[in-house]
C-alpha positions in Angstrom: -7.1 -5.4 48.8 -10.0 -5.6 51.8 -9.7 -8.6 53.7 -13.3 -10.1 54.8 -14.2 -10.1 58.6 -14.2 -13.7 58.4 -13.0 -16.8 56.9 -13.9 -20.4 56.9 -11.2 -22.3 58.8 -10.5 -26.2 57.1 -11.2 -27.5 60.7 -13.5 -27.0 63.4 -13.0 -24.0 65.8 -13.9 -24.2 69.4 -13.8 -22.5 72.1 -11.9 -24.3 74.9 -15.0 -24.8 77.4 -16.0 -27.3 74.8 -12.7 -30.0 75.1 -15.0 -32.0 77.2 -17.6 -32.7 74.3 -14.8 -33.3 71.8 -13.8 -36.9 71.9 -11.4 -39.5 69.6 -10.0 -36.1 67.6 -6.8 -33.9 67.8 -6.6 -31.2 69.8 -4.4 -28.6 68.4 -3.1 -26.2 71.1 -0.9 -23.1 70.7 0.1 -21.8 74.4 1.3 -23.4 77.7 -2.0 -22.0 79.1 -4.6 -23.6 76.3 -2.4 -27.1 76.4 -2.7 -27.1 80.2 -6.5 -27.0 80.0 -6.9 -29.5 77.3 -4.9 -32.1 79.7 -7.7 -30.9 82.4 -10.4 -31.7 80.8 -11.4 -35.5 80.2 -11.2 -36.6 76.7 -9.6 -39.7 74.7 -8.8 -37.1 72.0 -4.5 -36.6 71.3 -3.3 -33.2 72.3 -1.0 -31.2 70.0 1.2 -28.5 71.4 2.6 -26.6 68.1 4.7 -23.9 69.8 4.3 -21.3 67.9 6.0 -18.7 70.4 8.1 -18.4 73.3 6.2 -17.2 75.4 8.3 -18.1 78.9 10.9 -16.0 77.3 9.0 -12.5 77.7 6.9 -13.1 80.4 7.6 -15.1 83.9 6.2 -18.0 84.2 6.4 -20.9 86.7 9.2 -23.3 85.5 8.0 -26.4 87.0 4.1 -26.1 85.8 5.7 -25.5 82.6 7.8 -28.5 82.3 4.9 -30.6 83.7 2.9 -29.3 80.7 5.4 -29.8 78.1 6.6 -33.0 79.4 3.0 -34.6 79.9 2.3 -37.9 78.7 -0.9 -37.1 76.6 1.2 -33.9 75.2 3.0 -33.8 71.6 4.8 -31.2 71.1 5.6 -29.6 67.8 8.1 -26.4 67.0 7.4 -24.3 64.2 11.9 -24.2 63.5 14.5 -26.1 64.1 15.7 -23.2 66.4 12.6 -23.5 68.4 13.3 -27.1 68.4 16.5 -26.5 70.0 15.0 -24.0 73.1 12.5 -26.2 73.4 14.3 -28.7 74.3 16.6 -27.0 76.5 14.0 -25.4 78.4 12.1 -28.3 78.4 14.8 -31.0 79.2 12.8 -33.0 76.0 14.9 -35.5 74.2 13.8 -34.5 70.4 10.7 -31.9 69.5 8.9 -32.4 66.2 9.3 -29.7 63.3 6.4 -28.8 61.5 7.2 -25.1 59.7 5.1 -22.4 57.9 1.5 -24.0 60.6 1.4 -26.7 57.7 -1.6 -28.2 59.1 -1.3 -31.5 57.6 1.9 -32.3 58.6 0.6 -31.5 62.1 -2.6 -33.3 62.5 -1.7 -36.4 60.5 1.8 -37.2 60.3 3.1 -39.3 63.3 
């Protein structure tokens, strides 16, 4: 089976220079690094963490930018398992993480 060289995503696709211009939305994030420039920008748009890897865990990182970032006021963060759940919020010192599994998009954009 050949794959195509493209698809057509259910949601818009942005690159992350454009935050700024994206207002009263979800922001869907999927590193520490994308999820620390979304809280950068100015917007009035929620932003979603969904944690798709453990990325700390392979590479060093600072800690303390890390927590900021997960632990940010404007920041929800979602695990893909309940055993990311549980090293997220370890690492994270966060009381109870969201579980959204298999990137069901749904669940993460429009269930609170």
């Amino acid at each position: 089976m050949k794959l195509p060289h493209f698809f057509f995503p259910l949601c818009p696709c942005m690159n992350s220079a454009e935050i700024v211009q994206f207002n009263d939305g979800v922001i869907l994030t999927t590193s520490i690094e994308s999820t620390a420039k979304a809280i950068k920008a100015i917007h009035n748009s929620k932003i979603k963490f969904y944690v798709w890897d453990l990325e700390w865990i392979r590479h060093p990182s600072n800690y303390f930018n890390n927590y900021k970032i997960f632990n940010h006021p404007s920041v929800e963060v979602i695990a893909r398992s309940y055993d990311h759940a549980k090293v997220i919020q370890n690492y994270a010192n966060l009381p109870k993480v969201k579980v959204v599994e298999n990137c069901n998009l749904e669940k993460i954009l429009w269930q609170d």
